[in-house]
C-alpha positions in Angstrom: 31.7 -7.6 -49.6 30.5 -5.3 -47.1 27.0 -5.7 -44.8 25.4 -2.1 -43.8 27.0 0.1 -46.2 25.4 3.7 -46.3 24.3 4.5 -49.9 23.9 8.7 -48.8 27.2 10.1 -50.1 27.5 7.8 -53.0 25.0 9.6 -54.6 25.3 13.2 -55.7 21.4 14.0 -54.0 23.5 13.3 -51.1 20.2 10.8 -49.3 19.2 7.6 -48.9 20.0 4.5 -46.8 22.2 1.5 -46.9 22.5 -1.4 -49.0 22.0 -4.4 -47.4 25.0 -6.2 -49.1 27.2 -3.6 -50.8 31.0 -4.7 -53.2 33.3 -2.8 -55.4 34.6 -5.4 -57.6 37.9 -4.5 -59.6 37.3 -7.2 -62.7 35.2 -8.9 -64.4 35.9 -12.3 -62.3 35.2 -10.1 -59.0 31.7 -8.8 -60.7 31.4 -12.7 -61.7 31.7 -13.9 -57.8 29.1 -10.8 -56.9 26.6 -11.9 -59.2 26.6 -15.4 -58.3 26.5 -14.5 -54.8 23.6 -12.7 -56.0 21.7 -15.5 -57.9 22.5 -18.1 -54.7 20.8 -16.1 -52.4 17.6 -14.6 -54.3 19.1 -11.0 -54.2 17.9 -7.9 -56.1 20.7 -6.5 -57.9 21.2 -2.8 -58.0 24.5 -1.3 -60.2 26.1 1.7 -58.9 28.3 3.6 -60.6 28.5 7.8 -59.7 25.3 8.2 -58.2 24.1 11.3 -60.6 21.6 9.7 -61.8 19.4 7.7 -59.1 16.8 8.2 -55.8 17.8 5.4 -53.3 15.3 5.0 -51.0 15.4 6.3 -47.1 15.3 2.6 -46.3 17.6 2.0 -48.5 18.1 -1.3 -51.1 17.2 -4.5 -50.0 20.1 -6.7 -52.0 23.7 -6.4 -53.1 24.8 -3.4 -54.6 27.5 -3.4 -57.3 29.7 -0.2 -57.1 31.6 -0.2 -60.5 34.4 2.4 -59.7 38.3 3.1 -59.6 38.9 -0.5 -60.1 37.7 -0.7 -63.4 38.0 2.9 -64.7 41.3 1.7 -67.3 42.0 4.3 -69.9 43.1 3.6 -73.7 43.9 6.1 -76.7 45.0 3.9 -79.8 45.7 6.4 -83.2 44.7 4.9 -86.1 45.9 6.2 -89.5 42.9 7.2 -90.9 43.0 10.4 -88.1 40.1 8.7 -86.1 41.3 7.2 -82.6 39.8 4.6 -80.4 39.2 4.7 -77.0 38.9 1.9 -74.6 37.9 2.2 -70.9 36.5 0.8 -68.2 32.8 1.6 -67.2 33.9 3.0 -63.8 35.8 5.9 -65.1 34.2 9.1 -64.7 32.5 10.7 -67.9 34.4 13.7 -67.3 37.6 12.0 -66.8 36.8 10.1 -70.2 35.8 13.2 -72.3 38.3 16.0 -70.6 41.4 13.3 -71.0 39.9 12.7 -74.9 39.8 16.6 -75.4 43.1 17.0 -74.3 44.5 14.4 -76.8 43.4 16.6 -79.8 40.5 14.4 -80.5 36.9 15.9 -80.9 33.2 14.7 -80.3 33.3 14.4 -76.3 33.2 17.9 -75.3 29.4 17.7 -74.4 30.1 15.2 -71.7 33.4 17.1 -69.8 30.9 18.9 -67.6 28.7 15.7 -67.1 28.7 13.8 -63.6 28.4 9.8 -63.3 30.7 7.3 -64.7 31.4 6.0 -68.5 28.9 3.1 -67.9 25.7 5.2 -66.2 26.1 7.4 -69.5 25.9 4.5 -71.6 22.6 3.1 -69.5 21.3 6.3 -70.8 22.5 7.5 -73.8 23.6 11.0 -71.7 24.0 14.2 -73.7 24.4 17.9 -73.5 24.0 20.6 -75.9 23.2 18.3 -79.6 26.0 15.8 -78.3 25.3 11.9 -77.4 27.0 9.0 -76.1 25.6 7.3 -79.4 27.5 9.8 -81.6 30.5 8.1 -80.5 30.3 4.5 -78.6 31.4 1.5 -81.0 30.6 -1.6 -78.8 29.9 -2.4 -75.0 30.7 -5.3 -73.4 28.9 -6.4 -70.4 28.7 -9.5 -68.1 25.0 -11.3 -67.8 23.5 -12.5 -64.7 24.9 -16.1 -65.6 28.5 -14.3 -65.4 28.9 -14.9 -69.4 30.8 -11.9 -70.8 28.7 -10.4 -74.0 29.5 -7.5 -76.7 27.2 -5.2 -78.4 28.0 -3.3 -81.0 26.7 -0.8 -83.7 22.7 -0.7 -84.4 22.5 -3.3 -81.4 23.2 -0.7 -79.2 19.7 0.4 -79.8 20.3 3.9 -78.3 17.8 6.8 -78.3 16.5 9.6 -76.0 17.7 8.5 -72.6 17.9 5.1 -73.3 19.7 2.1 -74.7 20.0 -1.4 -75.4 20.4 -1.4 -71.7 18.0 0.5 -70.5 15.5 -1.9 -72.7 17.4 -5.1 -70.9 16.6 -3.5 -67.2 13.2 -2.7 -67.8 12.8 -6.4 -69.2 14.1 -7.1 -65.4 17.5 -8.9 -66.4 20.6 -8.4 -63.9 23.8 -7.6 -66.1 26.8 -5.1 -65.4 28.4 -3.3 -68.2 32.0 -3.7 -68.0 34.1 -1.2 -70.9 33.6 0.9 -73.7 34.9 1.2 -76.8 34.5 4.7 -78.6 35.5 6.2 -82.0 36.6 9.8 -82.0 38.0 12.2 -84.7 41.1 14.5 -84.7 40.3 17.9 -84.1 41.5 21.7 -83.8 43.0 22.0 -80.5 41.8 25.7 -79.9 38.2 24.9 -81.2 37.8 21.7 -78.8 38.9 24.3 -75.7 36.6 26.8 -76.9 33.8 24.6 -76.9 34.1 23.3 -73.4 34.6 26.8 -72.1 31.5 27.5 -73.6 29.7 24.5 -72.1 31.2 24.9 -69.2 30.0 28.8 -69.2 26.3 27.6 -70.2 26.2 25.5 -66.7 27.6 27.4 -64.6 25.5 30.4 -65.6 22.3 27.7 -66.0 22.3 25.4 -63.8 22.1 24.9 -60.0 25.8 23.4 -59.8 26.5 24.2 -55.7 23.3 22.1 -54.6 23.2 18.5 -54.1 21.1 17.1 -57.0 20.8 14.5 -59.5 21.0 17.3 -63.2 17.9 17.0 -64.9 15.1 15.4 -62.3 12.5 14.9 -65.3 12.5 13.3 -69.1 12.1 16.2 -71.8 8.7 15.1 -72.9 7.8 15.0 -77.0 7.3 18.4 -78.1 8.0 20.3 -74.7 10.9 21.4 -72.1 10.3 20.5 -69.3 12.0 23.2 -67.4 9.3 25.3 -69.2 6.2 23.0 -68.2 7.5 23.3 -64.7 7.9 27.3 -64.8 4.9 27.6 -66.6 2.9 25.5 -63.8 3.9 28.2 -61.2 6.7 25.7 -59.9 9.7 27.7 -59.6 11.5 28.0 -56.4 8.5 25.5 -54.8 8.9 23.7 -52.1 6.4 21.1 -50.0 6.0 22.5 -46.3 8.7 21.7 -44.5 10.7 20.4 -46.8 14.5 20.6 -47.8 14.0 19.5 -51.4 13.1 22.0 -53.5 12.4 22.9 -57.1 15.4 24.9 -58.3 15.2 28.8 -58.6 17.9 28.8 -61.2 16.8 26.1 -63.2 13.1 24.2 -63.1 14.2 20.8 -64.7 16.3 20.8 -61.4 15.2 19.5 -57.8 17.8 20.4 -55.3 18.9 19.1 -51.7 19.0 22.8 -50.3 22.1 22.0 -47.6 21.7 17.9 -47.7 18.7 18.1 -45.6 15.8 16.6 -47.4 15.6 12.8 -47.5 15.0 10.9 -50.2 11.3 10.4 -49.3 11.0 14.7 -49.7 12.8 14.7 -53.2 10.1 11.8 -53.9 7.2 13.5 -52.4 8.3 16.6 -54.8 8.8 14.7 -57.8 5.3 13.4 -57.3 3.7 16.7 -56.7 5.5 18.2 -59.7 4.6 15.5 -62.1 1.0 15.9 -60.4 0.7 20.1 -61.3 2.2 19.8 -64.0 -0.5 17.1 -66.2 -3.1 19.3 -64.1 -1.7 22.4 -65.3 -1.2 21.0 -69.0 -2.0 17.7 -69.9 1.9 16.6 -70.2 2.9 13.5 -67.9 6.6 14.6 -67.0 8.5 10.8 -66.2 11.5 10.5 -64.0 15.0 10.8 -65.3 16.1 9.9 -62.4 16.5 6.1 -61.6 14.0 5.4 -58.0 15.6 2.7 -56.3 13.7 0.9 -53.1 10.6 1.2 -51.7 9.2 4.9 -51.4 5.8 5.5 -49.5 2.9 6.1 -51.6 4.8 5.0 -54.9 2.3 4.5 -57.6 3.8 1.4 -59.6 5.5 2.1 -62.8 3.8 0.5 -66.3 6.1 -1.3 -68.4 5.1 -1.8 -71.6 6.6 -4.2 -74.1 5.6 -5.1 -77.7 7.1 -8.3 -78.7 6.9 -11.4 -81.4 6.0 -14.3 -80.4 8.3 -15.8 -82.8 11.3 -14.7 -80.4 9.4 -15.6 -77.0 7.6 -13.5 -74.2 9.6 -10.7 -72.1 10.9 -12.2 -68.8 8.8 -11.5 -66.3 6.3 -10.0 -67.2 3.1 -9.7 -65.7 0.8 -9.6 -68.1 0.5 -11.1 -71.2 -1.9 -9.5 -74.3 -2.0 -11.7 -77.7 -2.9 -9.2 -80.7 -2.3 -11.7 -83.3 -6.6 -12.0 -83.6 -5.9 -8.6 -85.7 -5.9 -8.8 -89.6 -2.0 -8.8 -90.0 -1.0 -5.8 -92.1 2.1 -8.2 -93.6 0.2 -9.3 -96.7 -0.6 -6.1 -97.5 2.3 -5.7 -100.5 2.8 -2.3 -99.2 2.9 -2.3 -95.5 4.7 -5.4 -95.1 8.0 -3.8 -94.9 7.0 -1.2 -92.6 6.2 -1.5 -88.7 3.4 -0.4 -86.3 4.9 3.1 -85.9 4.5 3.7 -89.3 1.4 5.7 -90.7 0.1 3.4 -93.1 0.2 0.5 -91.2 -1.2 2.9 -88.0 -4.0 3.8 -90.2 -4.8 0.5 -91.5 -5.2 -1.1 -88.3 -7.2 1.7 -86.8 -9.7 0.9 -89.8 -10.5 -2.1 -87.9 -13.6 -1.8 -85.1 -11.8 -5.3 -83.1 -8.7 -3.2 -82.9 -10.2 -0.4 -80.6 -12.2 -3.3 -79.1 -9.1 -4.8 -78.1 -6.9 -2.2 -76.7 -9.5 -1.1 -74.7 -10.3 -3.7 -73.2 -6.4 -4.2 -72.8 -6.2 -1.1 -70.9 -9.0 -1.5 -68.7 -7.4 -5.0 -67.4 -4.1 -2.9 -67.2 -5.7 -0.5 -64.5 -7.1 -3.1 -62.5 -3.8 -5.1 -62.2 -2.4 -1.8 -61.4 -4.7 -1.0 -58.8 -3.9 -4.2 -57.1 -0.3 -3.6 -57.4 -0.4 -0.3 -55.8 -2.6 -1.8 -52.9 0.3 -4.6 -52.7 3.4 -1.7 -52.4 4.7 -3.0 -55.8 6.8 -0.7 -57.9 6.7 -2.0 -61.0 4.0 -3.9 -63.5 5.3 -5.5 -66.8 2.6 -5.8 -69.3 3.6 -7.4 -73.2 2.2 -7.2 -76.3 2.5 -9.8 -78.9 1.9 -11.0 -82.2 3.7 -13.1 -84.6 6.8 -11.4 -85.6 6.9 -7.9 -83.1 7.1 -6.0 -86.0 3.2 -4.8 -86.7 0.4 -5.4 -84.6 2.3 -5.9 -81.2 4.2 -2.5 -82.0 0.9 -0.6 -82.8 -1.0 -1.2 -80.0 1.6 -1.3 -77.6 2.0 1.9 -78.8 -1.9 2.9 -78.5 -2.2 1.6 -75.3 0.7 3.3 -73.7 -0.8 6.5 -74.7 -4.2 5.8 -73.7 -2.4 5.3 -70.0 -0.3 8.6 -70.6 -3.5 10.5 -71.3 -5.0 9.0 -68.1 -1.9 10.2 -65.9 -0.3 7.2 -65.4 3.7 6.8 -65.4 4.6 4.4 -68.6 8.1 3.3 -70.0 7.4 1.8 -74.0 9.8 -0.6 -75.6 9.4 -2.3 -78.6 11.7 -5.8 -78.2 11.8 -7.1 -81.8 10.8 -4.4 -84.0 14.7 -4.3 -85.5 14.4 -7.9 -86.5 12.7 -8.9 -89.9 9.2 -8.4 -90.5 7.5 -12.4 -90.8 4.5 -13.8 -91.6 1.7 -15.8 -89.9 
């Protein structure tokens, strides 16, 4: 374990500063030792794996910073008879090195990753894709090791993936320390010449699309519902912009980009543009565009980040959260015969609680609370607020107006994440 380390060319936005306490294990027992270390002395916890994806802070990260590379970037093919292989490897290995040595083995459905940056376990964390492909299409099971240094697997539904996020991403935004550790993936025998073709013609698509010979970290803003982003940006007069004096730019070639024209802009200018962006654009349209990007540290004028979580208290209250909302006052759409198997993103059960003047009541006053805390946190330099909704099971009420609120925040140009925590488990009663 290293003191000091400079973060800057770790990352592929080439800025930032150091990490206080920096380590590279090469096993599980090394990652272990670096998470206890962690735990005994009251240390954030930030994983690193190829940078492509993350903002570090100017000042860098005040705690211990994991690097998961070479040493655990292992590398299994296993045929199986049925003409479906599975891979094995570790979370270090690069994604391209998984999917290109994949490809080259005759076996299809990685080819949309052999021209993405970052390692095997950062695509995970976000479910990365390119051109109709996901990591979801393929992964099988993850195994990861928890901030008590237990060793854990998840596999199949479990994995919870969806747009840019993942049973992971869900456990991070909840606050829990963990470091995924290998992947195992099922892939199918395919034509040789059709899996070449394909990445040549990915690899043609970004090359003639995207600003590959800049520092940057690929696609600086979520696709919102509905919308491109790219388009929302070029539409906003935001091509090519840059803030005065200011190395980070929005890309010419590409507007979902923000570049590091020659490594020059700190990580406070990239900020200070993501900010402005996000700002002209929800002027400009009424769309919120959210990070892709992972901001790590302490940024000046950071506005803290909502997280909001719809639970059931049945399976206990998020970790760490902030604050606290019980909905389970609210007529519970569960004895109605023909909502109880549904859930709170459902129409029907939307509608039926909507029907209900204490429903409105209640979120708003939920929301209004939400923007004080908010305030306070923002006067306080915090960076994130964690706000749960509960009733009973997670299943209805919480998962409705966790929902509502969310979007009553969005509307009001605030940044929101939305999880639902139990909405997979059963539906139960009062």
């Amino acid at each position: 374990m290293r003191e000091g380390v400079e973060l800057k060319n770790l990352t592929t936005f080439k800025c930032g500063g150091p990490a206080r306490y920096y380590d590279e294990p090469a096993s599980a027992e090394e990652t272990a030792a670096d998470l206890k270390f962690a735990a005994e002395n009251g240390l954030d916890v930030f994983v690193l794996g190829g940078g492509a994806n993350c903002l570090i802070s100017d000042k860098g990260f005040d705690g211990l910073v994991i690097k998961i590379g070479k040493g655990m970037a292992s590398y299994e093919l296993t045929e199986n008879a049925d003409g479906t292989a599975t891979v094995r490897a570790g979370a270090g290995l690069p994604l391209i090195a998984f999917a290109t040595r994949t490809a080259q083995a005759g076996y299809t459905g990685t080819e949309f990753a052999t021209g993405i940056p970052g390692t095997l376990g950062g695509g995970v964390f976000m479910n990365a894709g390119a051109y109709g492909g996901e990591m979801r299409d393929i992964i099988t099971s993850v195994t990861y090791i928890d901030a008590k240094g237990e060793i854990r697997e998840v596999s199949g539904d479990d994995l919870d993936f969806g747009y840019r996020r993942s049973f992971f991403a869900k456990l991070a935004v909840e606050g829990k320390t963990f470091v995924i550790l290998s992947v195992t993936a099922l892939v199918h025998k395919g034509d040789p010449a059709e899996i070449t073709a394909r990445i040549e013609e990915y690899r043609g698509k970004r090359t003639s699309s995207q600003p590959l010979d800049m520092p940057s970290a690929g696609s600086t803003f979520k696709r919102p519902e509905g919308y491109f982003a790219g388009k929302l940006i070029d539409d906003a007069g935001l091509r090519g912009f840059a803030l005065e004096g200011s190395a980070a730019r929005v890309s010419p070639k590409h507007c979902g980009f923000i570049v590091n024209e020659g490594g020059k802009a700190s990580a406070q200018d990239v900020y200070d543009l993501i900010v402005k962006v996000s700002d002209t654009v929800f002027e400009k349209s009424g769309v919120r565009l959210e990070p892709e990007v992972r901001l790590v540290g302490a940024f000046e004028g950071r506005l803290p980040v909502i997280n909001i979580c719809s639970f059931g208290f049945k399976y206990g209250v998020p970790e760490g959260s902030n604050l606290v909302f019980d909905v389970r006052s609210l007529k519970n759409p569960y004895w109605e015969p023909e909502l109880k198997f549904l859930s709170g993103l459902d129409e029907p059960v939307r509608d039926y609680l909507a029907g209900f003047e204490k429903t409105g009541i209640l979120i708003a006053n939920d929301v209004d609370e939400i923007e004080d805390l908010h305030d306070e946190f923002r006067k306080a330099g915090k960076d994130e607020l964690y706000v749960a909704v509960g009733c009973t099971g997670g299943h209805h009420r919480s998962v409705y107006c966790a929902t509502r609120i969310a979007s009553e925040l969005r509307a009001r140009g605030y940044q929101v994440t939305l999880t639902h925590k139990d909405i997979i488990k059963d539906a139960c009663d009062e």
